[in-house]
N, C-alpha and C positions, 0 to 999 in steps of 0.2 A: 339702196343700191342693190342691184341684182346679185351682186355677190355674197352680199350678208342674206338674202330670204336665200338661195342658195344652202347656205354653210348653216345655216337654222335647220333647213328642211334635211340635208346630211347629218347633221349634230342630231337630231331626233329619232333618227334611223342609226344612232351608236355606227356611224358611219365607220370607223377602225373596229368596232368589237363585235360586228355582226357583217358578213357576208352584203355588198353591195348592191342593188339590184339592177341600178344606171350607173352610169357614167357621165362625168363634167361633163360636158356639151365644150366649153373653151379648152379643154385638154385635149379633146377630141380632132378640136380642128386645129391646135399646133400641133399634134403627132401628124397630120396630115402635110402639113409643112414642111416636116424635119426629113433632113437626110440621113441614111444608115448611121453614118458617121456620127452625126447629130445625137440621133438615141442613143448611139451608143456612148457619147461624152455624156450622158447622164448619168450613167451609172458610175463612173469613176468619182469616187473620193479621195482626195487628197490633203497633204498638209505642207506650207511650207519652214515649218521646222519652227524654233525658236521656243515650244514650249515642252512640255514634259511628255515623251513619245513610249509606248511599250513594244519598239521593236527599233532593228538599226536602219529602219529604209526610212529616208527624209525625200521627199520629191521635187523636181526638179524641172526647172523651164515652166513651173507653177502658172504665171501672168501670160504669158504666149499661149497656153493650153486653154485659160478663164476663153480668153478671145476669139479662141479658134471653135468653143463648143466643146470641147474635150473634157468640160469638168464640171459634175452636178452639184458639187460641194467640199466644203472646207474644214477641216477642225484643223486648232492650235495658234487661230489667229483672233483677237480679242480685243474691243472698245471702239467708242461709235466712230474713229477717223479711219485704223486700219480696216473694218470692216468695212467702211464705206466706198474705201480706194477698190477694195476685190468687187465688192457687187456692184459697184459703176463697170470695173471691166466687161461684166459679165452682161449686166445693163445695157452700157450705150455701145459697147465695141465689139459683141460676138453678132453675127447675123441673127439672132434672132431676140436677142434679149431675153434669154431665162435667164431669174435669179438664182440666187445660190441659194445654197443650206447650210449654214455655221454651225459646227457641232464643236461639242467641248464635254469632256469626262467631269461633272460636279456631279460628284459622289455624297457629297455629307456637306453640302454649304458649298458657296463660291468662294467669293471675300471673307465673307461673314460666317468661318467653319465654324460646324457643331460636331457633336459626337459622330465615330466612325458608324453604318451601320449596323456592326454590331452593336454598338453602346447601344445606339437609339433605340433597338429593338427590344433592348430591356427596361425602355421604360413600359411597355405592353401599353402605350396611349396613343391608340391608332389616330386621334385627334390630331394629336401632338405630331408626329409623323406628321402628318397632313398637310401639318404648319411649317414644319420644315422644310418640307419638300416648296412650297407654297415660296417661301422666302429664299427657298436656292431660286428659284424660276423667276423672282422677280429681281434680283440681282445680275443674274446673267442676261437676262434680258436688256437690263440696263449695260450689258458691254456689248449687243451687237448679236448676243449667241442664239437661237432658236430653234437649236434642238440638241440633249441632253442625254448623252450612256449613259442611262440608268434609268431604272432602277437594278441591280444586279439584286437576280433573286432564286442565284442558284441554294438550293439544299447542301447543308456543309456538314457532315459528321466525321470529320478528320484533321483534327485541329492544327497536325502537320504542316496542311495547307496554308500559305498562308493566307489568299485570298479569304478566309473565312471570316475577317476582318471587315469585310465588304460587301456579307446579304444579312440575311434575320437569323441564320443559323441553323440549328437540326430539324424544327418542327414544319409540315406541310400546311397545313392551319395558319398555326399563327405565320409563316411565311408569305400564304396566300392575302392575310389579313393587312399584312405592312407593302405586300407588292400595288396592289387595291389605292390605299393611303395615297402612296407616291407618286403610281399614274395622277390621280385625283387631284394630287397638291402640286406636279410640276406641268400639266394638260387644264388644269380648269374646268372652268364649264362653257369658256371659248378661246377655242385655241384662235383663233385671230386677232386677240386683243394682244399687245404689245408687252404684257406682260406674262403671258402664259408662254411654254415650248412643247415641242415635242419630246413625248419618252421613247424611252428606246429599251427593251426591255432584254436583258441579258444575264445568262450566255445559253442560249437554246442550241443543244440542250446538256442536262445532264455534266456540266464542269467541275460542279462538289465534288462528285465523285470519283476524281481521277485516282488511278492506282496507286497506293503507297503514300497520298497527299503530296506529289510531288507536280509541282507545274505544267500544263501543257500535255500531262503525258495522257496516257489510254483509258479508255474506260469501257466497264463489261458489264452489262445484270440484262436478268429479263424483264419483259416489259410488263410481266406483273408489277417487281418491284419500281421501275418505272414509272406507272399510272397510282401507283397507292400511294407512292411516296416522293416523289421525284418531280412530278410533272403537275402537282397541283398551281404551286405559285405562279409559274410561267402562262397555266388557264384563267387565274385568277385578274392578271395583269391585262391579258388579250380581254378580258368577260370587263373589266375595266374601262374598255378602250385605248389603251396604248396604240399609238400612231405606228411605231416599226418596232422591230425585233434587231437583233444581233447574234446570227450565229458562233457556235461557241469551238474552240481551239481542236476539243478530243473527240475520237469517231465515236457513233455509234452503233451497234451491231455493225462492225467491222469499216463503215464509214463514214469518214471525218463530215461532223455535221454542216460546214459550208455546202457539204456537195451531195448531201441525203435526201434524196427525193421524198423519201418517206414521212422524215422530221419535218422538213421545208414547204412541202404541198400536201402529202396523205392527212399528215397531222394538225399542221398550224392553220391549213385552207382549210382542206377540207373536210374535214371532220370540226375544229374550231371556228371557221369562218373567219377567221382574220383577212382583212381585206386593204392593208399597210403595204410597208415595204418590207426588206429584210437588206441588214448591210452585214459584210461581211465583219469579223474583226481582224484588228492588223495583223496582216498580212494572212491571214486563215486561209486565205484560197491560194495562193503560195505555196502553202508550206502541205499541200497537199500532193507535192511532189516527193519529198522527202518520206512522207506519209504511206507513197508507192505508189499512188491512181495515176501517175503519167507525167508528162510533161505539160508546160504550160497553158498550151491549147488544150491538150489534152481535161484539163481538171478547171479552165475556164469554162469551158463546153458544159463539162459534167456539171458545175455549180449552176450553170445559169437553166440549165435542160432541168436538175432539183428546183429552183424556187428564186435564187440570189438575186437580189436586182441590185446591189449598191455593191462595190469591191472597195475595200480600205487599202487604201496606199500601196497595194499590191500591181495596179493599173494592166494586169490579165484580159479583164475586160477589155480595156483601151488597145491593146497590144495584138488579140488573138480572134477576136472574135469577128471581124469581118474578115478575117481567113476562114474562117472557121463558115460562115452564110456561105462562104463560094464553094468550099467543099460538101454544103450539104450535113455539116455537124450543128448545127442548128437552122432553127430559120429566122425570117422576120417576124414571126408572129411572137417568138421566146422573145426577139431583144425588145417589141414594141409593148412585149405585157411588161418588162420590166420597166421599161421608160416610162410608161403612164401610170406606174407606180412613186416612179421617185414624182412623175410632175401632179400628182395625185397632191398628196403630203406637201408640198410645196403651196398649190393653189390654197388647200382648206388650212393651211396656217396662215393665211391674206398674202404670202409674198408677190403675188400677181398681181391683187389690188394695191399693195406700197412695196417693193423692193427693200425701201427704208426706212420704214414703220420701226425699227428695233433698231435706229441707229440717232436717237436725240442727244444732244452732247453734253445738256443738263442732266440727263435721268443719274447717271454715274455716282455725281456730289449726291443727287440728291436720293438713291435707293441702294445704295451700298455702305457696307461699314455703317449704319447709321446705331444712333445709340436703341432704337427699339429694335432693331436686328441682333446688336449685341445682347441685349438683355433676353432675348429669345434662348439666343445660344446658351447664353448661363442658365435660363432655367432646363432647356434640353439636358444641359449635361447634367445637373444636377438629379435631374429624374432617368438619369441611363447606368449613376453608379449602382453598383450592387453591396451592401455590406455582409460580407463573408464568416466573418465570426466579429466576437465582441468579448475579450477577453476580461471575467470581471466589471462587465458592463460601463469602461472608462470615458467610450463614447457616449454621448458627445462631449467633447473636451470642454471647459471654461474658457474664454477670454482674460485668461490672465496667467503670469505665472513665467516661469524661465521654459521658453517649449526650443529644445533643440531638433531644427531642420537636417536631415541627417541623407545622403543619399545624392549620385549621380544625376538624375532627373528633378532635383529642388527646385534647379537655376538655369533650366536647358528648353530656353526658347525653341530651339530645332524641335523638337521634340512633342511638342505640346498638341499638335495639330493631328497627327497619326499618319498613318500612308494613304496614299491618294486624295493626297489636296493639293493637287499641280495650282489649282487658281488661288490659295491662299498664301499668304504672305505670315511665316513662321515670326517676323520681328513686331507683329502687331500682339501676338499673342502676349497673356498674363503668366505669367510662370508663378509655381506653386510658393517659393518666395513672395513677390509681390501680395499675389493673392491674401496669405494668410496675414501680411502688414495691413492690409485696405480691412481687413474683418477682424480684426483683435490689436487695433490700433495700442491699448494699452497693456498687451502683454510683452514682451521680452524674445525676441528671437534670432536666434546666433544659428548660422549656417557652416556648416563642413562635406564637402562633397566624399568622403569616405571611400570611394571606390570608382576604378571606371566600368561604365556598363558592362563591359567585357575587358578582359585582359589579353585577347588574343589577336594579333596585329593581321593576321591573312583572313580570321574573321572577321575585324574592323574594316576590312578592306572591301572585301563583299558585301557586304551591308553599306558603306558608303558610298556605292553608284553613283547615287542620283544627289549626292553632295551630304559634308560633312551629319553625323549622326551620330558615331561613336567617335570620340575623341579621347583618345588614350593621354592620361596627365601626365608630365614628364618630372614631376613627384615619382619617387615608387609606393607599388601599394601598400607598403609597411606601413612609409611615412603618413599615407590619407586615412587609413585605418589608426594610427596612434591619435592623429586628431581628430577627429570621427569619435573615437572611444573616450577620449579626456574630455570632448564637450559633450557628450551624453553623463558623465558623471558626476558634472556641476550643472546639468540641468534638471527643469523638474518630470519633464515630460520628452520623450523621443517619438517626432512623427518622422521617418524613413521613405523616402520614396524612392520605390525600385522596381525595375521589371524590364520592357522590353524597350531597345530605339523604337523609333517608329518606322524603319526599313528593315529589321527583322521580322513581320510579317507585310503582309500585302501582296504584290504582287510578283513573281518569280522570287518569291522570300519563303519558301519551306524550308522547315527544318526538322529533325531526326531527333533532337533533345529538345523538349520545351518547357525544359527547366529554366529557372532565373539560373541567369549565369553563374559561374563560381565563385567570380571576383565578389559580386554581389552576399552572394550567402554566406561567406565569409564577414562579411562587415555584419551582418542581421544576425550572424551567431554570437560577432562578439559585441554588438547592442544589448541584448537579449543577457548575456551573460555580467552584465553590469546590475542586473539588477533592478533596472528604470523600466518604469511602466513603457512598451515600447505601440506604436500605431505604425501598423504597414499601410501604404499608399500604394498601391497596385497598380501598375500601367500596361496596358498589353494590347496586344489586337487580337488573341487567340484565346482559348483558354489553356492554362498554365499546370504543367503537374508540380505541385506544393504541397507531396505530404510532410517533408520534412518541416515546414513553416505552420499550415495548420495546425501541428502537434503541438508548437511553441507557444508561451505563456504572450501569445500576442494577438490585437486587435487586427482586422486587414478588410481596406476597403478598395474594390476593385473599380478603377475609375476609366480604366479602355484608353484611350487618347480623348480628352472631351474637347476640344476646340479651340477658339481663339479668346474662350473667357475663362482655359483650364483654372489657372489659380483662385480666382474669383468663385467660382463653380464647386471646387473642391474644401474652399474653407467655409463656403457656406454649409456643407454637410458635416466636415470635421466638428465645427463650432453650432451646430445646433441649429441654423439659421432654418436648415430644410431638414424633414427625416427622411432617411433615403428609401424606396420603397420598390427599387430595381429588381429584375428576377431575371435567374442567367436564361438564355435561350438558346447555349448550347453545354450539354453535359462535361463535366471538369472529370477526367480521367483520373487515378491514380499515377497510371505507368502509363508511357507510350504498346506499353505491352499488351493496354485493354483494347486498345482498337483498333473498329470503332466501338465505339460505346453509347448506348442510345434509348431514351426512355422507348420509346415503341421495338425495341429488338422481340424478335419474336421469342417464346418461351418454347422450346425442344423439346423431346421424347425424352432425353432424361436430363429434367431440370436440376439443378444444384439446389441443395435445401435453402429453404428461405432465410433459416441463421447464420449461414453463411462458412457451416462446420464445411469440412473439406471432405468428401465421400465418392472411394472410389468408383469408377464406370459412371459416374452423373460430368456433364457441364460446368465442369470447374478449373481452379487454377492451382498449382501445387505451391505457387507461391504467393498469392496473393488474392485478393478477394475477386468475387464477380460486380459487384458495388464501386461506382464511382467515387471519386471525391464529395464529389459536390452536382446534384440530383439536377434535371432540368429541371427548370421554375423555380430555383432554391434562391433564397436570398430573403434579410433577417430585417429589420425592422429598430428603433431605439427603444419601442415597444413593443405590446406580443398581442397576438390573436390567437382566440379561441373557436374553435368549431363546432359546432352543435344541430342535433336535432333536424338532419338531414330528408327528407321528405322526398318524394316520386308525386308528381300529381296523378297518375297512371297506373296499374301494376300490368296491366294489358292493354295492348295498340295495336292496330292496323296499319300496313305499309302508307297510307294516307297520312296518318297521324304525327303529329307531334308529340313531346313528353315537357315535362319542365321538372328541373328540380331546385327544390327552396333549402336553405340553409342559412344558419343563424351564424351571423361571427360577429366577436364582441372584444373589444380593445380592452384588455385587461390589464396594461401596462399603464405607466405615469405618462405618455407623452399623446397629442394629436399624430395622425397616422395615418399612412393606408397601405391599404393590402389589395395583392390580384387575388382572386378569388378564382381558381381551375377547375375545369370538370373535363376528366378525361371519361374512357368508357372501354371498355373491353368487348369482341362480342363472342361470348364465351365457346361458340360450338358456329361453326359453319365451313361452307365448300371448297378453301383452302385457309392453310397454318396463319391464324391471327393474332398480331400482332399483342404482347404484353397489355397496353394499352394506350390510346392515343387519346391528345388533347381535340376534344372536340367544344370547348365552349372558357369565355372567363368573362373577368367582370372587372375592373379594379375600381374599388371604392375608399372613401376617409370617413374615418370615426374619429370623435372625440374621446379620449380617454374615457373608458366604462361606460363607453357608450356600446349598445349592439343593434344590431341590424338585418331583416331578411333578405337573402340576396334569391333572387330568382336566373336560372340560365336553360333557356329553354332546348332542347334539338328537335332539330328540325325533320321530316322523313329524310333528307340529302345525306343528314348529318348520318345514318342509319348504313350507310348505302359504300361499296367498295367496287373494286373491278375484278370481276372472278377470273375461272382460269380461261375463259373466251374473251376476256377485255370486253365484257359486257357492265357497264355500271349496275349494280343490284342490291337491291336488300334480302336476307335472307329467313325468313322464320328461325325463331328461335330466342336462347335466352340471352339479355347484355346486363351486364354491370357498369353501374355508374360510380366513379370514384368522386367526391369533393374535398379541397383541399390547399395547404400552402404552396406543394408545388406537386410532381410527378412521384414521390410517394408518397401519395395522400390514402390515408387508409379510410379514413369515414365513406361508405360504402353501402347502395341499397341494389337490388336487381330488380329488372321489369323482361316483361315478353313481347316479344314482335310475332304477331300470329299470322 
């Protein structure tokens, strides 16, 4: 059919990731059809309510609007009957018959959650990833959905936020390397086929960064820091093929990115080639009134004259902008680039050739929840914990024995899944009770909830939005705490699980303490002070400052929110079944006072000594260290690795050239294993302040107990190369240091020259 040699010959030509050089030919001649009005119903997205929204605007006269052409697409509507009743409207009853576009926020899994993004990204198995992404896409497909927020692959070094929950974390690298994965696993290698969608790649740009880590608000740097550090993964996603983009909430150099000609056309067209759409987020072109660009027309105008072509739920577009042709504030060439954008994306996903192609009534039973989707998810989460310390080396526990369940989150279905799983279903989930009965069938386990996650009821209250989450016991805390502590004393073993709900981060979820709460560390102090070997189970979506817990004579395994196989997932590592071989990918603070805090910070004029003594007029802190908790890349093993004998194939190169560097590591510990293997690189002398040092290479491998091995990781000239103070991509003669090692303070260390 002329539409597949079509969509081959596009698909070959990275048709989303490189600059277009035709145009459909059948787009062509319905934009020649359509009336202003027409083009401009494509650009409105809409929702008509009922599932999990990030803003108060629900839209309205929704089915009059399909019919009338007024609406290019849908999110929050899901499964092949309701989807099918919207795009028949849209089908048999508007004058011209465009289908829609059903969009839906799966973040980490549909049905079938798995770890939040940040877990997953500590497994560093961009395979894995792959798979994941690969099995949200074919789930959602099977209800109807075909096009997919996300991958979010903002940069997060402010752990405040709570969003940070929701990309790969602080590093640009490995950011780039998990954005990459995701297009790949939720895009395919055809987006026409009924199981693949569109990504959507967000929040362009720059929304890690917003000031203070507080939601939505401002953001400020130059575009040095920008391009070196900011702006990789959103290139990596576009160099990917990602079908659209999603501009992001906060301005950049002084304008909110909906409406940035610069970020929207200078950057993502033209200089990237991105040749997709772009949608707004909700309500983002809105709220750039408040922002100060104007009023409504006013800041429709401005977005669509930047780049915009899709407006969310905002309906600006719908509303202003054929005022806006008459006055001469845009023309028909802006609204008809935008419209052959959204019908662009539409045609190369096949909805041309079948409307309802992603609407079979069997696929549902038969590609959701299924048991190899579950068991995907158990092994995802199991490869996204991190073990933090290992107190006495008690992990991995025995299968047997009196083990007291001790902690708010044991038994707390709500809980399990983490923030942003609108499409999951929290009652399917395995709680960390179940869990550990289905894998230590013949040990002994007695459950006491000891605390409630919080003890503060207008904090409960906040956090409970979007439905129950903290649930204050109407016990008092004495009374959960006495029992709590008498069943840790007749037990043999105390596994605790404690940390965060799963709406204390996410999304509009910052916060200013990101301590375990107090109710909590009350109960782990007086665990702790019993005497009994105690095991932290750690749940978060952020990272947590824990030095008082680290210090304590206790084990702690950081398990994120892993899914809908938590408990299952989590006793397989407690009990031995997997050794965890997770590595954080965002730096653990001491204090909220260190940041941010970040393996690539650059090193200053007057650096603080590297022991850490305190010495005045240097870079330091009167109270507390410059050193995090807990390093990026750090994360421990039930065994250990050794490093050795580090090698440069090179000690001089040309801007041409490659390098590789070999290294030995050798499982010296009792258990099978594996390890990521990192190579960061410093470059020690050039044309602006460089960074500490960045991760530019890893590797993760498994050994056999005493077994070792040479790992090879080569860089590339790219790898070499930064944007000076012209925003010129460059490499610069001179000297780099290669680091290898367990994580970002790896000291094994050789230099080479770039001549």
């Amino acid at each position: 059919m002329y539409y597949k040699k079509l969509l081959i010959a596009f698909m070959g030509l990275a048709f989303f990731g490189a600059k277009a050089q035709k145009r459909i030919p059948q787009v062509e001649q319905l934009l020649e059809k359509m009336t202003i009005e027409e083009k401009i119903g494509q650009l409105n997205l809409l929702t008509p309510g009922g599932g999990v929204a990030t803003g108060e605007v629900v839209s309205k006269n929704v089915g009059t609007k399909i019919k009338a052409g007024q609406v290019g697409g849908l999110f929050g509507v899901a499964g092949p009957n309701r989807v099918r009743k919207a795009q028949e409207l849209a089908v048999k009853e508007s004058r011209l018959g465009i289908p829609l576009l059903i969009g839906s926020d799966v973040i980490h899994g549909y049905k079938t959650t798995y770890p939040i993004p940040l877990g997953l990204s500590s497994s560093w198995d961009m395979e894995l990833v792959k798979q994941a992404a690969q099995m949200a896409a074919r789930e959602a497909t099977a209800d109807g959905i075909n096009w997919n927020f996300s991958p979010m692959v903002d940069i997060a070094r402010d752990p405040r936020w709570g969003r940070i929950a929701e990309g790969a974390g602080e590093d640009p690298y490995l950011g780039s390397k998990v954005a990459e994965a995701m297009v790949k696993g939720y895009q395919g290698e055809d987006l026409a086929a009924a199981h693949t969608m569109l990504a959507c790649v967000k929040h362009f740009a720059l929304y890690g960064a917003v000031e203070a880590g507080r939601d939505y608000h401002t953001v400020d740097m130059s575009k040095i820091k920008m391009f070196n550090q900011y702006m990789q993964p959103y290139k990596a996603a576009i160099d990917a093929g990602a079908a659209s983009v999603m501009s992001s909430f906060n301005d950049v150099d002084g304008i909110p990115a909906t409406g940035n000609k610069w970020l929207l056309t200078d950057i993502l067209r033209d200089q990237w080639g991105f040749d997709g759409f772009v949608v707004s987020d909700y309500t983002s072109l809105n709220e750039m009134i408040p922002h100060g660009l104007g009023d409504l027309q006013a800041v429709s105008a401005l977005a669509l004259k930047a780049g915009l072509d899709m407006d969310m739920v905002g309906e600006g577009f719908l509303t202003t902008l054929k005022k806006s042709l008459e006055e001469g504030k845009v023309t028909e060439a802006d609204i008809t680039k935008a419209c052959r954008r959204v019908l662009e994306a539409k045609y190369i996903s096949g909805l041309f050739d079948d409307p309802y192609k992603y609407l079979d009534s069997k696929r549902p039973e038969r590609d959701i929840l299924t048991k190899e989707n579950r068991a995907l998810s158990r092994k995802l989460a199991t490869r996204s914990f991190v073990l933090l310390k290992n107190h006495n080396n008690i992990l991995p526990l025995e299968k047997k024995g009196k083990i007291a369940l001790i902690g708010p989150l044991v038994d707390s279905k709500e809980n399990m899944l983490g923030t942003w799983a609108p499409t999951g279903d929290f009652n399917m989930a395995v709680t960390i009770l179940e869990g550990f009965k289905n894998i230590a069938p013949n040990a002994t386990f007695d459950y006491a909830k000891g605390a409630n996650i919080s003890d503060d009821s207008d904090f409960a209250k906040n956090v409970n939005a979007l439905g129950p989450r903290i649930v204050i016991d109407e016990r008092s805390p004495e009374a959960m705490l006495k029992e709590a502590v008498d069943l840790a004393k007749i037990s043999d073993i105390v596994v605790a699980v404690v940390g965060e709900a799963t709406e204390m981060s996410g999304e509009s979820s910052s916060r200013t303490d990101i301590s375990i709460p107090e109710s909590q560390k009350k109960l782990i102090r007086a665990l702790v002070e019993t005497g009994k070997p105690v095991v932290l189970v750690l749940m978060s979506g952020r990272p947590l400052t824990i030095p008082e817990e680290f210090d304590m004579p206790v084990s702690i395994l950081q398990v994120w929110y892993p899914g809908v196989e938590a408990g299952n997932a989590i006793a397989d590592v407690v009990f031995g079944d997997y050794n965890p071989a997770g590595k954080l990918t965002a730096t653990w603070p001491v204090n909220v006072g260190q940041i941010p805090v970040y393996h690539s910070i650059k090193v200053t004029g007057r650096p603080a000594p590297e022991s850490g003594e305190f010495q005045k007029f240097r870079s330091n802190y009167l109270d507390a260290l410059n050193a995090p908790l807990l390093p990026f890349g750090y994360g421990l093993s039930y065994t250990s690795f050794d490093y050795s004998d580090l090698k440069l194939s090179k000690k001089e190169i040309n801007h041409s050239e490659g390098i590789t560097a070999t290294v030995t590591v050798t499982n010296t510990g009792n258990y099978d294993g594996e390890e990521v293997v990192q190579l960061y690189l410093r470059d020690v002398v050039r044309s602006i302040t460089p960074p500490k040092r960045q991760l530019k290479g890893f590797q993760k491998i498994m050994l056999k107990k005493g077994e070792s091995t040479e790992v090879n990781i080569t860089l590339s000239p790219h790898d070499l190369k930064f944007y000076n103070a012209q925003l010129e991509f460059v490499s610069e003669a001179g000297e780099f240091e290669v680091f290898v090692g367990t994580n970002s303070d790896a000291d094994l260390s050789r230099t080479f020259t770039l001549k």
